[in-house]
N, C-alpha and C positions, 0 to 999 in steps of 0.2 A: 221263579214264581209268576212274573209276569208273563211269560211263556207258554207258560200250563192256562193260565186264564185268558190268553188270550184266542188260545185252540178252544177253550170250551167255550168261549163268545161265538166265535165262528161256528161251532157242533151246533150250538144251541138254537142261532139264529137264521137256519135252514140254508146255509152257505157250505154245508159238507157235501163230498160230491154221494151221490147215492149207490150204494152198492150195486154189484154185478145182475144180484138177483134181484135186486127191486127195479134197476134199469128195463130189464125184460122183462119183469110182471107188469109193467106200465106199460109197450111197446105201442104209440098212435098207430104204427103204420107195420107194413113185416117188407123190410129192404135187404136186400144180401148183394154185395157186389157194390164196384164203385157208385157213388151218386151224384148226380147233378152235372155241371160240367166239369170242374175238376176230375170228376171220379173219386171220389171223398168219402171213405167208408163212414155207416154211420155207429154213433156212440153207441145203440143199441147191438148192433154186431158184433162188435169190438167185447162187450160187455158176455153176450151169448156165445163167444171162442172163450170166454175167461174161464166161463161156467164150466163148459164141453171140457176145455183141458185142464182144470184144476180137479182137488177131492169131491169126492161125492159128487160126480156130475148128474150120474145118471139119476141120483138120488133126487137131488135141486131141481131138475127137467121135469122129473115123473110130477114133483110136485106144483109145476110151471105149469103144465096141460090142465088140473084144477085149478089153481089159482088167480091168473093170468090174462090180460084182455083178449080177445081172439088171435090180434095180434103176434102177440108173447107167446100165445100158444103155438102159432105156427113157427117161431122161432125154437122152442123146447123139441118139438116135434122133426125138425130141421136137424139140429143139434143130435139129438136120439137117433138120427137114422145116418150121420154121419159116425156115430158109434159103434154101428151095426150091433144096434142093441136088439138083442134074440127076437122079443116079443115085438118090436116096432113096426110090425102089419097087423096086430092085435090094437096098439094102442092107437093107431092111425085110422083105422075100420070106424068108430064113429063118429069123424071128419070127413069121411071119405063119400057119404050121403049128404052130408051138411049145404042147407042153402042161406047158410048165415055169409053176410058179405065184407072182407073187410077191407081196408086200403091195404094196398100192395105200392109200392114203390121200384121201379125199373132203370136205371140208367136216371135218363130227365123226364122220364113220366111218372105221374102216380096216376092210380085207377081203381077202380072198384075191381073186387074178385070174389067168387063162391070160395068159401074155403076146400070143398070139395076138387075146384078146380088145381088149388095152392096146392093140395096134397097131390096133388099128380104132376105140378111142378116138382116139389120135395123130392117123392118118388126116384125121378129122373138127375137132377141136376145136385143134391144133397151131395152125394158123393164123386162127383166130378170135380168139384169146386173146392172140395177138401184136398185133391191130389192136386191141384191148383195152388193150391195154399204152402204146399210142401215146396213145390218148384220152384215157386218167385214167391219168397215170405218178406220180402224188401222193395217189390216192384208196385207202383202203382194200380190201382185196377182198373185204371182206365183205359181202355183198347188203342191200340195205336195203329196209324195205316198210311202208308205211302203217302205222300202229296201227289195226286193224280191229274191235277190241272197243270197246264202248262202255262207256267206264268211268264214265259219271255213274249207272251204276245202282249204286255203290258210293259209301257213305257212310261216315266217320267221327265216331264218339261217344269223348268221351273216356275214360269209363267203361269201353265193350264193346269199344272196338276195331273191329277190320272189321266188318261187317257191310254187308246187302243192303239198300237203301232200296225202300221201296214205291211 
């Protein structure tokens, strides 16, 4: 019994985590892909794959695009064309003129965008990013690339510290 009431303390007292579809109907920002430095996917994406692959997605999404901050919206609309949902150039068409701007978030930048321009991101990269998803479901999303400096022209002395070897 103290168990039970200890969960409804917590429900009660706005410390439950927020569903899949309330996370993206709140979304501040529209991020896909690692973020920051880490490459750190964020809880809204995370949330918006939950949607995409669970029941009634496409149901939950359609009702994402009305309910939704713009943000969210471009997440549902993401989501819906990674479905290759039939009508998803019908329900994109009045975003697709749109000069509503919303934050967009990139790797380590964020930045203003016309939504108009984000649907032609979608467009393009929506389903790239899903066969992406399939290949490396355990890999980081943070790009990785050679070390391309050659570090043996640096030398340590214990005295000076760094310095450049001749």
């Amino acid at each position: 019994m103290i168990g039970v009431a200890a969960v409804l303390v917590i429900v009660s007292s706005g410390y439950a985590e927020p569903s899949a579809f309330e996370t993206v109907r709140s979304a501040p920002q529209f991020a896909i892909g690692g973020m920051g430095e880490a490459g750190v996917m964020t809880s809204t994406e995370l949330a918006m794959r939950k949607l995409r692959d669970g029941p009634h997605a496409e149901e939950q999404l359609r009702t994402l695009l009305r309910e939704a901050t713009p943000e969210g919206q471009m997440y549902a609309l993401f989501a819906l064309r990674q479905l290759n949902s039939r009508d998803y150039h019908a329900l994109s068409q009045p975003y697709r003129h749109s000069s509503v701007v919303i934050t967009r978030e990139d790797g380590c930048i964020i930045h203003q965008q016309a939504i108009s321009d984000t649907v032609e991101w979608i467009d393009e990269w929506a389903t790239k990013s899903k066969s992406w998803e399939k290949k490396r479901p355990n890999q980081s999303m943070k790009p990785t690339r050679p070390l391309q400096e050659n570090l043996s022209k640096f030398a340590m002395t214990p005295s000076r510290g760094l310095s450049l070897s001749r």
